[in-house]
C-alpha positions as CSV (number, residue, x, y, z in Angstrom):
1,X,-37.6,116.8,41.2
2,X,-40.1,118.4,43.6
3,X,-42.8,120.9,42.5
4,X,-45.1,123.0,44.4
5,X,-48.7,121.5,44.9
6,X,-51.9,122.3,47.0
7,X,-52.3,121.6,50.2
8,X,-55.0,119.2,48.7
9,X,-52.3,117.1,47.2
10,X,-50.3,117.7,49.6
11,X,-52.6,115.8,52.6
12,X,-53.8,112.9,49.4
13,X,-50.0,112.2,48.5
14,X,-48.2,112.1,52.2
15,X,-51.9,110.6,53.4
16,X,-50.8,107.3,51.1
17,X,-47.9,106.4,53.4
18,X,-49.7,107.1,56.9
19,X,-48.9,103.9,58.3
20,X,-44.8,105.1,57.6
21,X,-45.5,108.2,59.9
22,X,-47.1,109.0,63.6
23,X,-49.9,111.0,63.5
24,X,-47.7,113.8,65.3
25,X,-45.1,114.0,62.9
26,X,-48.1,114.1,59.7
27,X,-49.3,116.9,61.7
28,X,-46.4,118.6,61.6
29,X,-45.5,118.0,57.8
30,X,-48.7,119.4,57.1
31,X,-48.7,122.8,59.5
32,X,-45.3,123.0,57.9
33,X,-46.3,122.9,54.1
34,X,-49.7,124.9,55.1
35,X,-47.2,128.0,56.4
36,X,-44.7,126.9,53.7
37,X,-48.2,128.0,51.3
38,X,-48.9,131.5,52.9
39,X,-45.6,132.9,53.1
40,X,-46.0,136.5,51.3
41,X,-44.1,136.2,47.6
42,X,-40.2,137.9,47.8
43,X,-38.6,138.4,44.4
44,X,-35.1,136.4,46.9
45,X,-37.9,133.6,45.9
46,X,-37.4,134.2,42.6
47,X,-33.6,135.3,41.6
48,X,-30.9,135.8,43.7
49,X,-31.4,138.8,45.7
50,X,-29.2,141.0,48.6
51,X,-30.7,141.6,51.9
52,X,-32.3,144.7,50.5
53,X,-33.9,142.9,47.8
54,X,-32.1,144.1,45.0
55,X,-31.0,141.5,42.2
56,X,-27.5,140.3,42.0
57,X,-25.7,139.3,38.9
58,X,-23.9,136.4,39.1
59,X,-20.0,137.0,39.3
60,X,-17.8,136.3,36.6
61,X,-15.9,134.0,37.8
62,X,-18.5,132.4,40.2
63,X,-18.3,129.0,38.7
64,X,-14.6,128.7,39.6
65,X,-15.3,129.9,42.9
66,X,-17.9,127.1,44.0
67,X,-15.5,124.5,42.8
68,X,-13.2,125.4,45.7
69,X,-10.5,127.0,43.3
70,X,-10.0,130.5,44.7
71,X,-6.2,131.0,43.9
72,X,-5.9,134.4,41.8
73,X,-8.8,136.0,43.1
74,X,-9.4,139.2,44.9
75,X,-10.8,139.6,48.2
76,X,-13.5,141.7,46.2
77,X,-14.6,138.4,44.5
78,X,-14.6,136.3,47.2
79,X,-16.7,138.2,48.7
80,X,-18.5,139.0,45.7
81,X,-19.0,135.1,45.1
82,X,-20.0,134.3,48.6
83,X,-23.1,137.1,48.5
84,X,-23.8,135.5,45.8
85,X,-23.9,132.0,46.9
86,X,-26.1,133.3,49.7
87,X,-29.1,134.5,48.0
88,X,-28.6,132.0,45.9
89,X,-29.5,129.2,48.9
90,X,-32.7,131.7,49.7
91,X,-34.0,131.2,45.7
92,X,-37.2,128.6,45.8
93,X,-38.6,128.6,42.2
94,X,-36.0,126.7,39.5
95,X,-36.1,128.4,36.0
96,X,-36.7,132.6,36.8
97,X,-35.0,135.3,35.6
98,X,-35.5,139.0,36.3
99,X,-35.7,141.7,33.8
100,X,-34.5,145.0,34.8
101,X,-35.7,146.8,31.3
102,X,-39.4,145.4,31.4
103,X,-39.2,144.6,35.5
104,X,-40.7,140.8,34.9
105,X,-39.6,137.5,36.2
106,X,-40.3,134.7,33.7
107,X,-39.7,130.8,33.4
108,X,-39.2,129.3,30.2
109,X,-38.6,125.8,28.9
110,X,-40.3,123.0,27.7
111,X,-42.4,124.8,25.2
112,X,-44.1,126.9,28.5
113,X,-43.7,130.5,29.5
114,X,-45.0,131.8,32.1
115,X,-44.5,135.8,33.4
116,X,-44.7,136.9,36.5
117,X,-44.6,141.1,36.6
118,X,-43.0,142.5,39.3
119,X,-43.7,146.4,40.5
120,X,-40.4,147.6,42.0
121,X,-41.9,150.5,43.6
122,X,-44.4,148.5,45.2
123,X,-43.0,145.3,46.0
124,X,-46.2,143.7,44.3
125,X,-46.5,140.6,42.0
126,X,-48.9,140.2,39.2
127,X,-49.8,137.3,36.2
128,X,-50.2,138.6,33.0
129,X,-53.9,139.2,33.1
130,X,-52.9,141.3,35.8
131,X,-54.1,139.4,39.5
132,X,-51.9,140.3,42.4
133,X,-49.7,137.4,43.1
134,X,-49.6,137.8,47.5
135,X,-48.3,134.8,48.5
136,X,-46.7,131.0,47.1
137,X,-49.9,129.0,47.3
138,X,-51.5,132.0,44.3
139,X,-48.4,130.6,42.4
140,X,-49.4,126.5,42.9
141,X,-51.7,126.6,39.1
142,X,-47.9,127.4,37.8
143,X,-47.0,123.8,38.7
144,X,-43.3,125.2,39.4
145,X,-40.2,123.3,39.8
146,X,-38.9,123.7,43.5
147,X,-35.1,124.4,44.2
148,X,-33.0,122.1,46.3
149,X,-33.5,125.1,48.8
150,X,-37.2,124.2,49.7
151,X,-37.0,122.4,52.9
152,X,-40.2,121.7,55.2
């Protein structure tokens, strides 16, 4: 299970196992998480989104269609399934789910909750005491659960 850190933990935990690395490659790893940390937030981060950034519902059906059985479906669906599956590989945080009613994005489990408001119109991000949210590294105090999709 991987969750996002600071760059400070970042550097202390990959900095353990220097001797494993060149000092090229740790500088790379490090650049790479440091942009990784200032990329601006997208709600694709969040929940499964279309190129336009509006949520998608997860097909019925989808389920069947990632276990390779496609026999009996429409073309609709498959294509349905495979938009789906798309912005599903672009989703980074595990646990979020968008609500269209009160336009938030929450995690819960393990006894935590945390919100994250979204403003539709604006394409902005806020906590609940209201701070803008700009880009992944204001989300790091959230100690989040990265998805298989986080690659650097």
């Amino acid at each position: 299970m991987k969750k996002l850190i600071s760059m400070t933990d970042y550097v202390f935990l990959n900095n353990r196992n220097k001797s494993m690395y060149s000092s090229n490659l740790m500088n790379t790893k490090f650049n790479n998480y440091a942009k990784f940390l200032t990329q601006p937030l997208k709600l694709e981060m969040f929940v499964p989104c279309d190129d336009d950034e509006n949520v998608l519902e997860e097909p019925i059906g989808y389920e069947i269609f990632k276990e390779g059985i496609k026999e009996g479906g429409t073309v609709v669906w498959a294509v349905q399934c495979k938009e789906y599956q798309k912005a599903k590989d672009r989703v980074l945080f595990k646990g979020f789910e968008y609500s269209v009613d009160c336009g938030f994005i929450h995690l819960d489990g393990d006894n935590e909750y945390q919100q994250i408001l979204y403003d539709t119109k604006n394409k902005q991000f806020f906590n609940h005491w209201d701070k803008e949210l700009k880009t992944i590294q204001d989300l790091v105090h959230l100690d989040l659960e990265l998805t298989e999709n986080y690659k650097i």
